[in-house]
C-alpha positions in Angstrom: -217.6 -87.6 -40.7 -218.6 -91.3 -40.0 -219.2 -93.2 -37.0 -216.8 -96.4 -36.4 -217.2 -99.4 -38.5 -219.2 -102.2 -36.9 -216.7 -104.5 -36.0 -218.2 -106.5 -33.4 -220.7 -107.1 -35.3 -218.7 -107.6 -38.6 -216.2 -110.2 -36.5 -219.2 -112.1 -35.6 -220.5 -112.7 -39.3 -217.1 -113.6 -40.5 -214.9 -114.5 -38.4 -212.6 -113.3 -35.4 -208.9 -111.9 -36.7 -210.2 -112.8 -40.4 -212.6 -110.0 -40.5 -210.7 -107.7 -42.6 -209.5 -110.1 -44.6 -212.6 -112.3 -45.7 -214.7 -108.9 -46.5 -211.8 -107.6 -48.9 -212.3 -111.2 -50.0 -216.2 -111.2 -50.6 -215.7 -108.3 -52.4 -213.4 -109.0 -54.8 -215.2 -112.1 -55.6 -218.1 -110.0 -56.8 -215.9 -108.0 -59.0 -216.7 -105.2 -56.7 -214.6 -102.6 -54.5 -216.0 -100.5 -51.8 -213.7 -97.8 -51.2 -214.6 -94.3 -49.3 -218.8 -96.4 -49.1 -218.6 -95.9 -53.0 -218.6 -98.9 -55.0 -216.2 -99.3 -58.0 -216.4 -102.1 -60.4 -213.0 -103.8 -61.2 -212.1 -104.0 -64.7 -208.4 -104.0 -66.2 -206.7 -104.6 -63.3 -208.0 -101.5 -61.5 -210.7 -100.5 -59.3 -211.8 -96.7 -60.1 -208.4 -95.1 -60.2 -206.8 -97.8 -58.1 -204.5 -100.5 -59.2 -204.7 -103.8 -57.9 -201.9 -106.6 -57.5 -201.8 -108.6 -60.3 -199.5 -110.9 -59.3 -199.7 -114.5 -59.5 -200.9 -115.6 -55.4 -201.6 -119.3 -56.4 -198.4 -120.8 -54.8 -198.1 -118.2 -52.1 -197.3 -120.3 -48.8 -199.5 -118.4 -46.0 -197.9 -120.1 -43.3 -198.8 -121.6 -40.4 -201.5 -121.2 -38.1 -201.3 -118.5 -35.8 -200.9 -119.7 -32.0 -203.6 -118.0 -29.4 -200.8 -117.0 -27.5 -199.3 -115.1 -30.5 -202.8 -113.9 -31.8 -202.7 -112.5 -28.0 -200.1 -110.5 -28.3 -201.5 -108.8 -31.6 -204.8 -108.5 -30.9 -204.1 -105.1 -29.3 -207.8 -103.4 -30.7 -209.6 -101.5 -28.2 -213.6 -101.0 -29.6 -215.9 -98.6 -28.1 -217.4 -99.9 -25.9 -213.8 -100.4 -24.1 -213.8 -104.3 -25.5 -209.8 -104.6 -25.7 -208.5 -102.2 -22.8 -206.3 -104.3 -20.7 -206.3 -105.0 -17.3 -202.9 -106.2 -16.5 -199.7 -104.9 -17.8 -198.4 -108.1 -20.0 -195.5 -109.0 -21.5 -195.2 -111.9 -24.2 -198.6 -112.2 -23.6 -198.7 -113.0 -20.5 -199.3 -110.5 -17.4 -196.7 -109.2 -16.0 -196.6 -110.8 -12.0 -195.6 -108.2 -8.8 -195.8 -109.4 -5.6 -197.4 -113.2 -6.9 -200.4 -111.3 -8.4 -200.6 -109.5 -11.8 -199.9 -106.0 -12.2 -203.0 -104.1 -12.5 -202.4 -101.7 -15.6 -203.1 -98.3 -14.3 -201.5 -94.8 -14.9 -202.0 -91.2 -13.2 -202.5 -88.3 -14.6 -199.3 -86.6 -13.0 -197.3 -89.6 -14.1 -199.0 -89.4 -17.8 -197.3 -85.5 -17.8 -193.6 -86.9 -16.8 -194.1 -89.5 -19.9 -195.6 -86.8 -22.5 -192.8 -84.6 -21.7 -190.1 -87.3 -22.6 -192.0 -88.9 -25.5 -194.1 -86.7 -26.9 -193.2 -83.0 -26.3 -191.0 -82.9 -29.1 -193.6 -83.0 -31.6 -197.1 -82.1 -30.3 -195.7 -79.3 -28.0 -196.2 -78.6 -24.5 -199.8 -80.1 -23.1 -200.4 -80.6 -27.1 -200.4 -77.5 -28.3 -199.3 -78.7 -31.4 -195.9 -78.5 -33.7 -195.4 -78.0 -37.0 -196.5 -80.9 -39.4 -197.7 -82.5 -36.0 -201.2 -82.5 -34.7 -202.7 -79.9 -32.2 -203.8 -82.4 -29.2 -205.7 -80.0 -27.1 -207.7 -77.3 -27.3 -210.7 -76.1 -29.6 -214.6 -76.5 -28.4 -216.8 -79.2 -30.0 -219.4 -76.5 -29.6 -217.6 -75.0 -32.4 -217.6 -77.4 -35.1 -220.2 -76.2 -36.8 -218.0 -73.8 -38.5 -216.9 -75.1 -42.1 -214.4 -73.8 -44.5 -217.0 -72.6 -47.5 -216.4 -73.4 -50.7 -213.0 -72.1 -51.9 -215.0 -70.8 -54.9 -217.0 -68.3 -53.5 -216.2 -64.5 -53.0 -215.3 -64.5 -50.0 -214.5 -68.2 -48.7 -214.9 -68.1 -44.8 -210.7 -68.8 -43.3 -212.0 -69.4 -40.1 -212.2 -73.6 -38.8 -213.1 -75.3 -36.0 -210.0 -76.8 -34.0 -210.7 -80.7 -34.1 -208.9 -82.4 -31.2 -209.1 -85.2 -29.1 -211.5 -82.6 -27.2 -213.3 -81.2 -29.6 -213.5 -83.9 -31.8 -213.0 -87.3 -30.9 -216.1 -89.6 -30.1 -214.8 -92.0 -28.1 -211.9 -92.1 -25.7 -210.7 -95.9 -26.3 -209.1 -94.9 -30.0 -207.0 -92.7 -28.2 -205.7 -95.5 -26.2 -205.6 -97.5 -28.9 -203.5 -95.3 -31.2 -201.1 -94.4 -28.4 -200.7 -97.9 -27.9 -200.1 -99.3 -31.5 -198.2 -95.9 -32.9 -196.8 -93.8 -30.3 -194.0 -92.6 -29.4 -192.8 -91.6 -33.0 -189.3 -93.3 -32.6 -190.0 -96.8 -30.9 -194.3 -97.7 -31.5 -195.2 -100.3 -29.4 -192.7 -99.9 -26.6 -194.9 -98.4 -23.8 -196.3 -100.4 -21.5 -200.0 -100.3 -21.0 -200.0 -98.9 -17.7 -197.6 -95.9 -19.3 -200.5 -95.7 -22.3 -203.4 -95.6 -19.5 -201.0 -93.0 -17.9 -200.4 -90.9 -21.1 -204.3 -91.1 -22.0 -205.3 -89.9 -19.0 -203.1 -86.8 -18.8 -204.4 -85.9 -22.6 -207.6 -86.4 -21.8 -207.3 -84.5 -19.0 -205.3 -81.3 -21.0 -208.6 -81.9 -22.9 -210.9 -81.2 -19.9 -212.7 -84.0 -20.2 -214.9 -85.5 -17.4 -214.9 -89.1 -15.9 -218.5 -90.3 -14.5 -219.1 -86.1 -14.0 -216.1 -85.0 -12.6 -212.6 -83.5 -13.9 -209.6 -85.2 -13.5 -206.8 -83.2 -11.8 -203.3 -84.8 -11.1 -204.2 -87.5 -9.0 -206.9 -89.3 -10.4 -205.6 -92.8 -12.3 -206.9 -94.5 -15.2 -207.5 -97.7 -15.7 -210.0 -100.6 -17.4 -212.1 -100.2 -14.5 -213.4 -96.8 -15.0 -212.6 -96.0 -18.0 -216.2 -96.5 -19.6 -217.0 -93.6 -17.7 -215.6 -91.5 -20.0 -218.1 -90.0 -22.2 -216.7 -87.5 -25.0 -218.6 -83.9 -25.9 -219.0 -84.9 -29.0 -219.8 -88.6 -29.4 -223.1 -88.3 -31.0 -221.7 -85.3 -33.8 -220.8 -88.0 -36.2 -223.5 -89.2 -39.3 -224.4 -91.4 -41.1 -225.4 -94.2 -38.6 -223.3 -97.1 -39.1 -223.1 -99.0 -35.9 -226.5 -100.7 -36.6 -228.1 -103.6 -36.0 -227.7 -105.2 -39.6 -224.3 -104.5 -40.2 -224.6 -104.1 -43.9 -227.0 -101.4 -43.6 -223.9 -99.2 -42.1 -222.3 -98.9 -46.1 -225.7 -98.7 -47.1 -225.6 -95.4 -45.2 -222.6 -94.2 -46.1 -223.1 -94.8 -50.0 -226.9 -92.5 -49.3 -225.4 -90.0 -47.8 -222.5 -89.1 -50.3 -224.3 -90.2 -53.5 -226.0 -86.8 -52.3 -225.3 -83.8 -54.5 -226.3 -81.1 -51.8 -223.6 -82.0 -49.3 -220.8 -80.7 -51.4 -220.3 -77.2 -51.2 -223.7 -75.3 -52.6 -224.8 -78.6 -53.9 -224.1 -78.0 -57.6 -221.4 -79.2 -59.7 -218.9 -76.9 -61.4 -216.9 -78.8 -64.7 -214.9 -75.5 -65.8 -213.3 -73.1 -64.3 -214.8 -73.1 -61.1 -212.4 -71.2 -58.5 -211.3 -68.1 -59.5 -208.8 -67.1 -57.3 -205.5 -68.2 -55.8 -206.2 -71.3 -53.6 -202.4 -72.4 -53.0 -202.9 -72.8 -49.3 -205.5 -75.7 -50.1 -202.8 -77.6 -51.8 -200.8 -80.4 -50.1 -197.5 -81.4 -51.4 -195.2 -84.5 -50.4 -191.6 -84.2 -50.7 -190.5 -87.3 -50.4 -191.1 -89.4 -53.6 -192.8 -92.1 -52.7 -192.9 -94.3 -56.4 -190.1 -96.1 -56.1 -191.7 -97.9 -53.2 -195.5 -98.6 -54.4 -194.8 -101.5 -56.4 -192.9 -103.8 -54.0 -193.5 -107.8 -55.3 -194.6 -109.8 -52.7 -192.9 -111.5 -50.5 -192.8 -114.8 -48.4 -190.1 -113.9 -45.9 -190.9 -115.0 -42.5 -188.1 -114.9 -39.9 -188.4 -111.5 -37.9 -185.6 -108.8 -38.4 -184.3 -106.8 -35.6 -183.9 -103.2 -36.1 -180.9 -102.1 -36.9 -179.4 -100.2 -33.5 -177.2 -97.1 -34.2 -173.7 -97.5 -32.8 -171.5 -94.7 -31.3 -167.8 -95.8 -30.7 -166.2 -93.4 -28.3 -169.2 -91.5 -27.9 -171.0 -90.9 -24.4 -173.9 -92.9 -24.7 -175.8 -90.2 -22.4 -175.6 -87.7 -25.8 -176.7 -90.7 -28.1 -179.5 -91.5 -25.3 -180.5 -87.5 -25.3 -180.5 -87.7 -29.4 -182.7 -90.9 -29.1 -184.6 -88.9 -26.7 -185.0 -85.7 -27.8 -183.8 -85.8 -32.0 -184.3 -88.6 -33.4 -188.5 -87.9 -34.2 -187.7 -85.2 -36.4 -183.6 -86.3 -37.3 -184.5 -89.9 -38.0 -186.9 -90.0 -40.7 -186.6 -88.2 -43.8 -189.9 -87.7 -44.6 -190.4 -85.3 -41.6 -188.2 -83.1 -44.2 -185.5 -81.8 -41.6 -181.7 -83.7 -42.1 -181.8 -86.8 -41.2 -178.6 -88.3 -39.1 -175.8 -89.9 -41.6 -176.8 -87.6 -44.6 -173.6 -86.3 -45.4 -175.0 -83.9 -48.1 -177.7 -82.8 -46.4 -175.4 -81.7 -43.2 -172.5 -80.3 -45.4 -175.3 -78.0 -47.1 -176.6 -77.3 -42.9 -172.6 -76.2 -42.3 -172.4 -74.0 -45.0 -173.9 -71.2 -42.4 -171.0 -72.4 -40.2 -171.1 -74.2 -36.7 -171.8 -71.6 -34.7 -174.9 -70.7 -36.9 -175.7 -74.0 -36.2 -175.7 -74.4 -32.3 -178.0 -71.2 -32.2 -180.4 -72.3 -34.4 -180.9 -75.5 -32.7 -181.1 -73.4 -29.2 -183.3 -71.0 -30.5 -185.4 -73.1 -33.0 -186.2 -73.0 -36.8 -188.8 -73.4 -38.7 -190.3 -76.6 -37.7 -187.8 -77.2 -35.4 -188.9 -75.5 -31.5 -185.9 -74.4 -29.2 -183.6 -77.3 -28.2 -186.1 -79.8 -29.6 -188.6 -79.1 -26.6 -185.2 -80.7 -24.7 -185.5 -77.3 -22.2 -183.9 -79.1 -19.0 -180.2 -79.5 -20.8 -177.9 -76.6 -20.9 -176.3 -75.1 -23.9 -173.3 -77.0 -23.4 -175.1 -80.5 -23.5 -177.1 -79.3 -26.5 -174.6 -78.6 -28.3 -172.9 -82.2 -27.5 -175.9 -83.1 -29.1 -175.5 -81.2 -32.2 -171.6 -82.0 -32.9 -172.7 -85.9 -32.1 -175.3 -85.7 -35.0 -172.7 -83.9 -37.5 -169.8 -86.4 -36.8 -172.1 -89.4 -37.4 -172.8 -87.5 -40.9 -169.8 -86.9 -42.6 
């Protein structure tokens, strides 16, 4: 695995907020790709196996300049080094004022628990231990990681892993902020505020058993910009090559050494013809949700911002749409999770063909993917199954 890219470095050479965007640039301009460190000429419209847009750019409007208040609120990137974390909690860009003075983002580990349980339980389990087709979040010992999967064409191909978590795994504490902040929760991204992310972080990262400035973190302690440098993960140093150097061209320079190396790769020679000789189905990952129609989308110069559609209930108690929001909608909202999504009237007729009692006990009890009352434990039966009927009434 790889070290972060160099981005303050990068963002010096070429430019702050354009740094992505002038590199892809540079690139393309030498006829030249760099994907995964490998570099790929481009030639008939592709780069390796990649396709590149073809279309005509020349009139494409770009728009206007960007306004630092607006490149405020985006620029949301937290580096390493902590270069990002806020101190205030902010609104529009601006910090959010209590008592005449700005509101110090800052979040305890007790109060990161309360918010995991509502946002996040439903899919990464209690205290992370994971879900089905969700990330583990806890657990596993970086001490550990030297365990690798052997090469599925050997005899007997070790089955035993190491558990990579934000424990285990992670190298520095500020992506986890970072992530939380720009993805999470599931349903609404960007909606917490950053004293709830600082909160959530710290309650993780203390599931995790990790250590700020020497000491564990129990229920009390709170997070914030001011000490969170202090965090130092077990395994910060377990990732190679070395890219955050000096030159920061010598990073890919690294990269492209290391896997332009035969011996890295399983026994470090290269099979053409029928090299695995057994079964290896559980190696294979499948998507079920055709994603074609969607990869060639023309570009488009829309500019005025779309509010999301909001669901709408008539005579329904907006407590049972809240709980759905609250406790459903991750899993019953997007149809690539692969459980019925909410307004498929085919999908639900085929779910009350095992009839609606069927129904309520499954969702009680869990299926599958799906864990007992959608990790929504403190509702009764009864409001459960409010739940439930709400979902199939929306869908036929």
């Amino acid at each position: 695995m790889f070290k972060l890219e160099n981005t303050k470095k990068l963002k010096t050479l070429l430019g702050l907020g354009l740094s992505v965007f002038l590199a892809t640039s540079l690139f393309s301009a030498n006829g030249v790709s760099i994907d995964g460190a490998v570099k790929y000429e481009v030639k008939d419209g592709k780069y390796g196996p990649y396709h590149l847009n073809m279309q005509d750019t020349k009139k494409y409007d770009n728009g206007r300049k960007a306004t630092k208040l607006e490149v405020k609120v985006w620029n949301l990137d937290v580096r390493p080094d902590g270069e990002g974390l806020p101190m205030y909690d902010m609104k529009h860009g601006k910090p959010v004022m209590e008592n005449g003075k700005p509101k110090i983002a800052q979040g305890s580990v007790e109060w990161g628990e309360e918010l995991y349980d509502a946002q996040c339980a439903m899919c990464h389990g209690e205290f992370g231990a994971g879900g089905k087709g969700y990330p583990t979040l806890a657990g596993g010992s970086f001490k550990d990681l030297h365990i690798q999967r052997l090469n599925p064409a050997d005899e007997n191909p070790n089955p035993d892993v190491a558990l990579k978590t934000i424990g285990s795994y992670w190298p520095y504490a500020s992506t986890l902020y970072w992530y939380i902040q720009e993805s999470m929760p599931f349903t609404a991204p960007k909606t917490l505020t950053n004293s709830e992310t600082y909160a959530i972080t710290a309650f993780l990262l203390a599931s995790n058993g990790i250590e700020v400035d020497g000491e564990e973190m129990d229920e009390e302690f709170v997070l914030s910009k001011s000490n969170f440098n202090k965090i130092v993960m077990p395994n910060v140093e377990g990732f190679y090559p070395e890219v955050d150097t000096k030159d920061p061209h010598q990073g890919p320079k690294n990269m492209q050494k290391l896997l332009s190396d035969p011996t890295i790769y399983g026994k470090g020679t290269r099979c053409m013809k029928d090299c695995i000789k057994q079964p290896v189905e559980d190696l294979l990952l499948r998507i079920k949700v055709d994603l074609i129609p969607n990869v060639n989308e023309p570009l488009s110069t829309e500019r005025s911002w779309k509010e999301p559609v909001k669901a709408t209930a008539s005579d329904v108690d907006p407590v049972i749409v809240d709980n759905y929001a609250t406790y459903c909608s991750a899993c019953h909202a997007n149809k690539a999770i692969g459980a019925p999504v909410l307004g498929d009237k085919e999908a639900w007729a085929e779910v009350m063909e095992k009839g609606l009692e069927e129904v309520y006990t499954n969702g009680i009890d869990g299926i599958n993917a799906m864990p007992p009352k959608g990790t929504a434990m403190g509702l009764s039966d009864d409001e459960f199954k409010q739940i439930v009927d709400y979902i199939i009434n929306e869908s036929k």
